[in-house]
C-alpha positions in Angstrom: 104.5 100.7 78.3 105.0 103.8 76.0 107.6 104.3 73.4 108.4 107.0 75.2 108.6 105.9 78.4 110.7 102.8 77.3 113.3 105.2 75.6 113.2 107.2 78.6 114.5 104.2 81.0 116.9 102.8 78.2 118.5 106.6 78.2 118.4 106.8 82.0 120.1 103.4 82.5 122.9 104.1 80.2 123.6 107.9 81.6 123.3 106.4 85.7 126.1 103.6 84.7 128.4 106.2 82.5 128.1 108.7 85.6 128.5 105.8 87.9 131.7 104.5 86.2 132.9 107.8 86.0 132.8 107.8 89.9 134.3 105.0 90.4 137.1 105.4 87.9 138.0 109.0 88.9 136.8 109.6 85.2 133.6 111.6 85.5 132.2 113.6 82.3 130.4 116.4 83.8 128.1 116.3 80.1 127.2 113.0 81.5 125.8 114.3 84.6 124.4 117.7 82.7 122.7 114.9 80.3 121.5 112.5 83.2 119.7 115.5 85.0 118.2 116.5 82.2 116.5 113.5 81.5 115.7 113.1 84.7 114.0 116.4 85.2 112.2 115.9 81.9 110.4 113.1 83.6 109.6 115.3 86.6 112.1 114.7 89.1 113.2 118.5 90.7 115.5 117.6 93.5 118.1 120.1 94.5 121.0 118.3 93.0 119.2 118.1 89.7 118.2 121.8 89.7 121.5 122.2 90.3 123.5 120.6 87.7 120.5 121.6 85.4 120.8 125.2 86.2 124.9 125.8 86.3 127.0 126.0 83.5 128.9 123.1 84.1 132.6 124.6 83.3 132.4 126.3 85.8 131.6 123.7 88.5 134.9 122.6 90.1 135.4 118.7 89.4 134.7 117.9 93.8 131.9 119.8 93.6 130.4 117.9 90.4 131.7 114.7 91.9 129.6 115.3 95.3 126.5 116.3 93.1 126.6 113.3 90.9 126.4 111.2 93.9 123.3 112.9 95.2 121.7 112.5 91.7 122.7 108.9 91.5 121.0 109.0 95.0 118.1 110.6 94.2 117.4 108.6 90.8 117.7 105.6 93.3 120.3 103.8 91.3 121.9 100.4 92.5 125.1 99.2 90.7 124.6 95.3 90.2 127.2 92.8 90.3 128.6 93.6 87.1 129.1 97.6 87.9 130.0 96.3 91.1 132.1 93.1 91.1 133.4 93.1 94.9 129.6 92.5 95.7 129.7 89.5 94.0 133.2 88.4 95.8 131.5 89.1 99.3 128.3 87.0 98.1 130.6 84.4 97.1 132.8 84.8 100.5 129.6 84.5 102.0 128.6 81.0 100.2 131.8 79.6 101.4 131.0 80.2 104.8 127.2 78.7 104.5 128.7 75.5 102.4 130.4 74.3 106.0 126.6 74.1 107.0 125.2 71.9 104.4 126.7 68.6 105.1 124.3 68.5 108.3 121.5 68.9 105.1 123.6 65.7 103.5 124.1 68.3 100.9 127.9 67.2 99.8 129.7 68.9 96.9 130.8 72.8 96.3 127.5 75.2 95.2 128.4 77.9 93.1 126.7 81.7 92.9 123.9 82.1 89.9 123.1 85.1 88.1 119.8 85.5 87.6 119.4 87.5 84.6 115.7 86.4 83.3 115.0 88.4 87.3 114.0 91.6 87.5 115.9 93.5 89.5 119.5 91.2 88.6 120.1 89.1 91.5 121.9 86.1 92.4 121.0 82.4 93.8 122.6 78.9 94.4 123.5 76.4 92.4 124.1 72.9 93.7 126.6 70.7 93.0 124.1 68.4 91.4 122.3 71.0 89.8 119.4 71.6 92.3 118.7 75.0 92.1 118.2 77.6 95.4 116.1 80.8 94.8 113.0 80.4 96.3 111.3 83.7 97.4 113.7 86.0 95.3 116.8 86.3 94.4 119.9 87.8 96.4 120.3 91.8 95.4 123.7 93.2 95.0 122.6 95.8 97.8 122.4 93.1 100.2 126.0 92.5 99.8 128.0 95.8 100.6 128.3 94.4 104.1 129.3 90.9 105.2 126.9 90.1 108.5 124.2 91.1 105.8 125.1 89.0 103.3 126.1 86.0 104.6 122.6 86.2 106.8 120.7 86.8 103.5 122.3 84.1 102.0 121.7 81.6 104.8 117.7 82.8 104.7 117.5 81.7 101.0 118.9 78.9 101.1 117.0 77.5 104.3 113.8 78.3 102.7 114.9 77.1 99.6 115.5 74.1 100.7 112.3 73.8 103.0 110.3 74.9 99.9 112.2 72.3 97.6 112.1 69.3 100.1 109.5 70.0 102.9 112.2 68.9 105.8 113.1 71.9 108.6 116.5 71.9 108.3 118.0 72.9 110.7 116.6 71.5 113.8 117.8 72.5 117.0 118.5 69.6 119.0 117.6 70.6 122.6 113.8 72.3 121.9 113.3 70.2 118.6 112.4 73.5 117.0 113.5 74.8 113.4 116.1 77.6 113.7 116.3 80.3 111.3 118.8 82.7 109.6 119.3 85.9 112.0 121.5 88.8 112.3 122.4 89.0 116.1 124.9 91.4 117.8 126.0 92.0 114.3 126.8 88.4 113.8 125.2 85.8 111.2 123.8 83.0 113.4 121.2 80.0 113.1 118.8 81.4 116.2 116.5 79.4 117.8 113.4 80.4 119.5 112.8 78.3 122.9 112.9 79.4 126.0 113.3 83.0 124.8 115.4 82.9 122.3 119.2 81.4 122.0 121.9 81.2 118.8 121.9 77.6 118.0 125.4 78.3 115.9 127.4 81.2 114.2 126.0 80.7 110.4 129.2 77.7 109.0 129.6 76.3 113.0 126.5 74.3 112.6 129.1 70.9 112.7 129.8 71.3 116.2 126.3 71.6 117.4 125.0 69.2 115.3 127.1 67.4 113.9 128.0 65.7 110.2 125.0 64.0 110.0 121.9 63.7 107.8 118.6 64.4 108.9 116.2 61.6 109.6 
């Protein structure tokens, strides 16, 4: 990678989170947004917003106006807070664990597993740790976007921690108990379940239920 194009993303990632705090904290710098287009046009994005900005003087740009147009260039430069712009994303993820731990004592998984942040992943995303260390990330890593809503997060989470575990100890888990088939991590009727495929298709469990149709029990 060029020099230039290095300083180029280093520049860009700091002026997306200043303009991005800014939003949040009702403390936007319009220079920040006049700088962030820039450097965005310089690189050849030319979307309307960034014309915009680019092209106004920005005193004269009441603040809802510059407020609605830093959004769209947040938008346009495709920028994702991650869990440390973003912290209730990490409290839903977290939420979402809690739920999933009422699951894994039909693994024989005992003990309280604890959100990871990856940071040596590119983009920063999130796995499980185990009580006893064991580690759950297998396939990628949990992205804050996956967690502004809770049906999506919770059934992401479930996903990577099933396969995890499959990839970690070559055991289906879970197993539904009336067509002997492994169930799988599924957003249905905006609900996280464990569904089932035979005969068509059923919900084994809501995703943290799986004790009542299974049982505390480990598998054989």
């Amino acid at each position: 990678m060029s020099n230039a194009m290095t300083k180029y993303e280093v520049d860009t990632e700091q002026l997306t989170r200043r303009v991005y705090l800014g939003l949040r904290e009702d403390s936007l710098n319009p220079q920040d947004v006049v700088a962030l287009a820039c450097e965005l046009l310089d690189w050849f994005h030319c979307t309307d917003a960034i014309l915009e900005v680019v092209e106004r003087n920005p005193a004269e740009v009441p603040p809802a106006e510059m407020t609605a147009l830093a959004r769209r260039i947040l938008d346009d430069a495709g920028f994702e807070p991650g869990f440390d712009l973003a912290p209730e994303r990490l409290e839903m993820l977290r939420a979402a664990l809690r739920i999933v731990t009422r699951d894994l004592s039909t693994r024989g998984i005992e003990g309280e597993p604890e959100i990871e942040i990856l940071e040596d992943w590119f983009p920063v995303g999130a796995g499980v740790r185990l009580a006893d260390g064991g580690r759950l990330n297998w396939g990628g890593p949990i992205l804050p976007n996956m967690c502004d809503d809770p049906t999506t997060a919770l059934t992401s989470l479930a996903i990577l921690i099933q396969e995890s575990l499959l990839e970690w100890t070559w055991q289906v888990w879970p197993v539904c108990p009336l067509h002997g088939l492994g169930v799988h991590g599924s957003e249905r009727e905006r609900e996280a379940v464990w569904w089932c495929a035979g005969d068509g298709g059923h919900v084994l469990a809501p995703v943290g239920e799986l004790t009542h149709a299974l049982g505390r029990r480990r598998p054989k």
